[in-house]
N, CA, C and O atoms as a DFTB+ gen file, in Angstrom:
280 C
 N C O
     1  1     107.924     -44.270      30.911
     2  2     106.880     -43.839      30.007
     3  2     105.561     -43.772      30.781
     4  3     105.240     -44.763      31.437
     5  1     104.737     -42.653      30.763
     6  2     103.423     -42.420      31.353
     7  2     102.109     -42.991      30.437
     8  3     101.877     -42.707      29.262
     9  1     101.329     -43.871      31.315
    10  2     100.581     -44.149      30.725
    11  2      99.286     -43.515      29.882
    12  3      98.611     -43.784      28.889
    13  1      99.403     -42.255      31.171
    14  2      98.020     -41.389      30.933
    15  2      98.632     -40.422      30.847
    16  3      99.372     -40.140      31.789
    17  1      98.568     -39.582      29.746
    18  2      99.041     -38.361      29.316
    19  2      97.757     -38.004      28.332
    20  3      97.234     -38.530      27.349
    21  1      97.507     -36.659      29.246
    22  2      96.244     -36.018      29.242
    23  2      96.657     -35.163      27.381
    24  3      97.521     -34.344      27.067
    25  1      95.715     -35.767      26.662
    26  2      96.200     -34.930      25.393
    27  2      94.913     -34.336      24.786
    28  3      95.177     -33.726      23.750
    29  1      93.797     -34.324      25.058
    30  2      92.337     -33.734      24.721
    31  2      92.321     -32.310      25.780
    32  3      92.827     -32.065      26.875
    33  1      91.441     -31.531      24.798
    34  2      91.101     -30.255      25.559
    35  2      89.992     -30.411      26.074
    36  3      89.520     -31.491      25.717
    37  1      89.210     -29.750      26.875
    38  2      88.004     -29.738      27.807
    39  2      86.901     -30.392      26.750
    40  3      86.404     -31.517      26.691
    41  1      86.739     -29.201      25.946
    42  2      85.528     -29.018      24.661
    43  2      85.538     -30.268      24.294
    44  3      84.495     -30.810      24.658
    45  1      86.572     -31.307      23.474
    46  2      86.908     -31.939      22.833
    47  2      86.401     -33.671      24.206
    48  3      85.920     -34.755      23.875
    49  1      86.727     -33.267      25.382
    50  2      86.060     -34.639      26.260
    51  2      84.891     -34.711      26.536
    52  3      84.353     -35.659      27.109
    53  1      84.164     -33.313      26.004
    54  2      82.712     -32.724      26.449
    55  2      81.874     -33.691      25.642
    56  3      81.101     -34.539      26.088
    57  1      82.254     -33.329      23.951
    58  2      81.735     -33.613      23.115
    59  2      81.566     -35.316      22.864
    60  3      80.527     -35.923      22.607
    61  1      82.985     -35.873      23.032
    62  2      83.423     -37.047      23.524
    63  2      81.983     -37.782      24.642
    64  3      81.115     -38.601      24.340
    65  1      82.242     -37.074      25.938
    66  2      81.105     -37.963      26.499
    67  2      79.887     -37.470      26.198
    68  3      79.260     -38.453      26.592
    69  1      78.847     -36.555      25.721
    70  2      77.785     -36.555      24.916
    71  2      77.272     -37.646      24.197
    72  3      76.294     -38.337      24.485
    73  1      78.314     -37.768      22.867
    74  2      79.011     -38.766      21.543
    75  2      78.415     -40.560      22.589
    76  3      77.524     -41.378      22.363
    77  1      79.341     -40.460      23.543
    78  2      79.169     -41.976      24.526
    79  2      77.683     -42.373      24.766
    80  3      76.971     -43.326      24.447
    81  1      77.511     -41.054      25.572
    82  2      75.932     -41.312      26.340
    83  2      75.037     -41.785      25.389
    84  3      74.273     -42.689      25.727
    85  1      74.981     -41.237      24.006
    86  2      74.251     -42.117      22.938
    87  2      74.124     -43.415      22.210
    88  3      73.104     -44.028      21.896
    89  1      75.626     -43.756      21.972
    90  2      76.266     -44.781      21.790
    91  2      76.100     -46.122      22.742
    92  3      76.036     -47.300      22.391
    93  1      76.061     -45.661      23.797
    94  2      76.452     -47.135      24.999
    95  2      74.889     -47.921      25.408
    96  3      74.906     -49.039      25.923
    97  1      73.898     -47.379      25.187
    98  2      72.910     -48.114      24.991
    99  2      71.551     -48.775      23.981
   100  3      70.358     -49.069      23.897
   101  1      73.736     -48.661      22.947
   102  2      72.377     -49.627      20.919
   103  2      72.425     -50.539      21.363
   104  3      71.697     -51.307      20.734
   105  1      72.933     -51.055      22.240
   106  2      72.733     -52.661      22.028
   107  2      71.611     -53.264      22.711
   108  3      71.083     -54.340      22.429
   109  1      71.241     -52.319      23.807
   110  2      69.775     -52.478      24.604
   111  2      68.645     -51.924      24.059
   112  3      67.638     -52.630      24.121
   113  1      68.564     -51.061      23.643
   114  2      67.426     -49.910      22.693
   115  2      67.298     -51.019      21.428
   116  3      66.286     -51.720      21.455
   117  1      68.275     -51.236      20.293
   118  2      68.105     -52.195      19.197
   119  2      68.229     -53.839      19.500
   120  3      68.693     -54.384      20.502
   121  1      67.786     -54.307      18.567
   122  2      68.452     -55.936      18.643
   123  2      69.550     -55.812      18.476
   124  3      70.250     -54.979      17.901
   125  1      69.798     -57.129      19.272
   126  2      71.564     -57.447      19.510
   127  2      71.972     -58.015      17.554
   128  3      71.723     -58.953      16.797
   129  1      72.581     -56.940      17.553
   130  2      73.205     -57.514      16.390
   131  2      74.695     -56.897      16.342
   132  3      75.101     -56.089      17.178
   133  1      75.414     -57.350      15.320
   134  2      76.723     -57.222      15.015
   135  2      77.413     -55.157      15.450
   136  3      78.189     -54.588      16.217
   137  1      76.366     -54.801      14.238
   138  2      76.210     -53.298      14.645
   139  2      76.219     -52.823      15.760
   140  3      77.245     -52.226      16.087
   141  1      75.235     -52.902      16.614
   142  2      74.761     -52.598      17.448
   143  2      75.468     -52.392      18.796
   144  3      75.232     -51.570      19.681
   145  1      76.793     -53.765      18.683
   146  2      77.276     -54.345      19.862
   147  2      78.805     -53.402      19.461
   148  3      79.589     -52.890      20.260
   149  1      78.860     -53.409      17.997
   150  2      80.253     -52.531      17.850
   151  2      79.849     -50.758      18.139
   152  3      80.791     -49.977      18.015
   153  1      78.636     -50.252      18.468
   154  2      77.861     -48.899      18.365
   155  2      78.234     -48.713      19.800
   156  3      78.512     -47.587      20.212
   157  1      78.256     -49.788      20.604
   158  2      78.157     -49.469      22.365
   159  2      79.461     -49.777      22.769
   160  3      79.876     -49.268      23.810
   161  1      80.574     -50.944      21.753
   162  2      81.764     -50.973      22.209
   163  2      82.446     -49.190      21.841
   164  3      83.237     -48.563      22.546
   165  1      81.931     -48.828      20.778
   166  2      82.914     -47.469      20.695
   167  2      82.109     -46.760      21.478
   168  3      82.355     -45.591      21.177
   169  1      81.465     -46.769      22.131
   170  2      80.509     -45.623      22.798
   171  2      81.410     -46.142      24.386
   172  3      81.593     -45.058      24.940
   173  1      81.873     -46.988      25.091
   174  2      83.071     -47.455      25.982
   175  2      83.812     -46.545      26.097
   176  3      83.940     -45.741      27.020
   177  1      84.657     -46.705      24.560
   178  2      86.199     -46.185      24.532
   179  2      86.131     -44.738      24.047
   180  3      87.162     -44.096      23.845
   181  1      84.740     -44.158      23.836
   182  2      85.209     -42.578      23.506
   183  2      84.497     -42.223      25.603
   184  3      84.439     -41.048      25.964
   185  1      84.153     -43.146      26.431
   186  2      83.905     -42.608      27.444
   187  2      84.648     -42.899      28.291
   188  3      84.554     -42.341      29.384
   189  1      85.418     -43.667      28.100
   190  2      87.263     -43.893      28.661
   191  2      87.917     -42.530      28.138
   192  3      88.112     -41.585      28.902
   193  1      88.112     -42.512      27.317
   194  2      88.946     -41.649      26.194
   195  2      88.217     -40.018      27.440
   196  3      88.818     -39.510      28.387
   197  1      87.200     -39.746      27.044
   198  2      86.630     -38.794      27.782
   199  2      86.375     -38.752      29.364
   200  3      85.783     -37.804      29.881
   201  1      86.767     -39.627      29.955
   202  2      86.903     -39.311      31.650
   203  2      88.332     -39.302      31.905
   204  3      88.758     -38.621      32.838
   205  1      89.284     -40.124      31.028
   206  2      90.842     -40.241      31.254
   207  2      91.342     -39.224      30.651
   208  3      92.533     -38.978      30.839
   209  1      90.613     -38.448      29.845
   210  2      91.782     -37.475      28.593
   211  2      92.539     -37.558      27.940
   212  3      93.035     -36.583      27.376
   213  1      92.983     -38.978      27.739
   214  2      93.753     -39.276      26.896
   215  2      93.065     -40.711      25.418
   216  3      92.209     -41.593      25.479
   217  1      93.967     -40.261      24.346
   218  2      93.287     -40.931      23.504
   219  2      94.850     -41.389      22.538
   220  3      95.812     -40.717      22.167
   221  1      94.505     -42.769      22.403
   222  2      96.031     -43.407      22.307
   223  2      96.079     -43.181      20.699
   224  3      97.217     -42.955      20.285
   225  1      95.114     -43.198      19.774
   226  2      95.512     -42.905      18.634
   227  2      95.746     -40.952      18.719
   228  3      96.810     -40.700      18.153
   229  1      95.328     -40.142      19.042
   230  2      96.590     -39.052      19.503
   231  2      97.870     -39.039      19.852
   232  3      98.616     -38.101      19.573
   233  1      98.238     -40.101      20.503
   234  2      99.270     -40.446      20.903
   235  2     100.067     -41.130      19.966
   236  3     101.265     -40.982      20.206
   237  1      99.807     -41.872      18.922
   238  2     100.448     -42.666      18.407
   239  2     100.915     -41.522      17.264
   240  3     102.076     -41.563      16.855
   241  1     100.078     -40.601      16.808
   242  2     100.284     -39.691      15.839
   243  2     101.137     -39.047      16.195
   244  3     102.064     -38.730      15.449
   245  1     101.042     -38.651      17.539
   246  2     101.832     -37.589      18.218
   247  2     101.196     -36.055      17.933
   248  3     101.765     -35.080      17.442
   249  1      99.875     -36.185      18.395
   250  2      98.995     -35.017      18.251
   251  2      98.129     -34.910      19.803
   252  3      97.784     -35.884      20.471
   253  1      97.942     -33.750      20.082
   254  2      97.693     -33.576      21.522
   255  2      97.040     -32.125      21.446
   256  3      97.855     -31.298      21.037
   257  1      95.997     -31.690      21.685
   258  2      94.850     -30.445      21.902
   259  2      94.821     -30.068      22.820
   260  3      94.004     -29.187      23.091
   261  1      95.930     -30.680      23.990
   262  2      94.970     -29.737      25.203
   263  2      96.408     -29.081      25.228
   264  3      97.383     -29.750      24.886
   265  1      96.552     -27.561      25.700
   266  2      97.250     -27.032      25.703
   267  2      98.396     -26.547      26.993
   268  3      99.420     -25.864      26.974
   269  1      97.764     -27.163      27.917
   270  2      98.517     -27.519      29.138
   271  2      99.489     -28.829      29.239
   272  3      98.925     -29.923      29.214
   273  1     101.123     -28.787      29.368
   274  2     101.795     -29.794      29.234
   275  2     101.961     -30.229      30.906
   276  3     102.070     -29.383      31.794
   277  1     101.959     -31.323      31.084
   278  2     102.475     -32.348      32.436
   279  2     103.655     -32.867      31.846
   280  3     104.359     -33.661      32.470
């Protein structure tokens, strides 16, 4: 079983790391609060998600956008 199986299309990792770059610094810009710290943890995993191409709840669905198969 492959770990990284590329299932996002270009557009879709674009938007993805945009989405991040905003996200990954609430917790420095705002007070540290509860929010804030969960605003920059998902701002992480959509910039994982968007440099790796793969996104495991796609995977679990068994849904995949990019249209090139490996």
């Amino acid at each position: 079983m492959k770990l990284f199986i590329i299932n996002q299309n270009r557009s879709e990792r674009i938007v993805r790391f945009i989405v991040s770059l905003f996200l990954l610094p609430t917790p420095f810009v705002l007070e540290y609060s509860t929010y804030s710290m969960i605003l920059g943890i998902l701002g992480g995993v959509l910039l994982f998600n968007s440099v790796v191409g793969t996104c495991y709840i796609y995977r679990v669905l068994g849904i995949s956008t990019c249209r090139i198969k490996k």
